[in-house]
C-alpha positions, 0 to 999 in steps of 0.5 A: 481878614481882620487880625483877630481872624473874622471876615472884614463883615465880622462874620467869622465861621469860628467866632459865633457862638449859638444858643441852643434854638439858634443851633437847630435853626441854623443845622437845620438850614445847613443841612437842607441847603446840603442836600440840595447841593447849594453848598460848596464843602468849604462853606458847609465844614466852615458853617459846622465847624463853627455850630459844633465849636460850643456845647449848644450848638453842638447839642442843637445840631444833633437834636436836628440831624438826628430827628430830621428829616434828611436823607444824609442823617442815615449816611453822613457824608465825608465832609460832617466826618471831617468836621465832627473829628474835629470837635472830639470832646463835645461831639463824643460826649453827645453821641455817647448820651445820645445812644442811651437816651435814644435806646432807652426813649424807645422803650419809654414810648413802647410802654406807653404803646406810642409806637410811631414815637418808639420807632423815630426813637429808633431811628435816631438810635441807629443814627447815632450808632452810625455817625459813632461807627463813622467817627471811630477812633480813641476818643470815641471808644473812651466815651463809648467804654465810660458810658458802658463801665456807667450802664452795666456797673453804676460807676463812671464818669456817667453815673451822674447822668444816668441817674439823673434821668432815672432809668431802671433796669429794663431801659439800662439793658436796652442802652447796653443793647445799644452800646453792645453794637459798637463795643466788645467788652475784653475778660477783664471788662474793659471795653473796645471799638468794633471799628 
């Protein structure tokens, strides 16, 4: 190792940085070689903890866990965990929109009569709620209570980003159907994780 942390090759797990395509391919390799067990736990957290330490690479692997084909994106392993709770401002934030833009697609495609394409909507929906359910913690349940405060009141930090993909009433229910199954709002409308 060099004094700035790399491998003598340069290659450093924590120095690369991805752009958004490169995210997908990258996660997509990951996650094949994971299911086909060619990965030790250390290489693969070294590999996703370098992809999830920027905002691109964030987004490219959960647009590739999410919508892929693998089998560990319906009961995400201990090691992703691991990785994920430690990448708590990016990963949260992601998760939080993605439940939304999932849960409220699903109907978009519905309208359309596109059903395939509602229920892969679904599908990474269920994903989402089940990598959230798996990462339940303070930060996650503070993403989650911001999204709903910005859903069922039209305040919050989301606001903006629920205006700016123009849902109506019909899909801002669908996300609080989503959200519901990961919250419980208190009488006083503050919102709890079920984890």
């Amino acid at each position: 190792m060099n004094r700035a942390g790399q491998s003598e090759s340069g290659t450093g797990s924590r120095a690369r940085t991805f752009s958004f395509p490169e995210a997908i391919k990258a996660a997509d390799e990951l996650l094949s070689q994971l299911e086909r067990l060619e990965l030790t736990d250390a290489e693969a957290e070294q590999q996703l903890a370098s992809m999830v330490a920027s905002a691109e690479g964030a987004r490219g692997f959960f647009v590739t866990y999410l919508t892929g084909r693998f089998s560990l994106s319906d009961n995400p392993p201990a090691l992703l965990v691991r990785v994920l709770r430690q990448a708590p401002d990016l990963v949260c934030d992601l998760l939080a929109k993605n439940l939304v833009m999932s849960s409220t697609m699903a109907l978009t495609h519905e309208r359309n009569q596109d059903l395939e394409s509602a229920q892969r909507s679904l599908t990474v929906c269920r994903r989402a709620q089940t990598l959230v359910g798996a990462l339940a913690r303070t930060e996650m349940d503070s993403r989650l209570a911001e999204m709903w405060r910005s859903v069922t009141e039209g305040r919050g930090e989301y606001t903006d980003f629920l205006k700016r993909w123009q849902y109506d009433e019909e899909q801002l229910a669908r996300a609080r159907q989503a959200l519901e199954l990961l919250i419980w709002p208190d009488s006083e409308g503050r919102c709890h994780g079920q984890g």
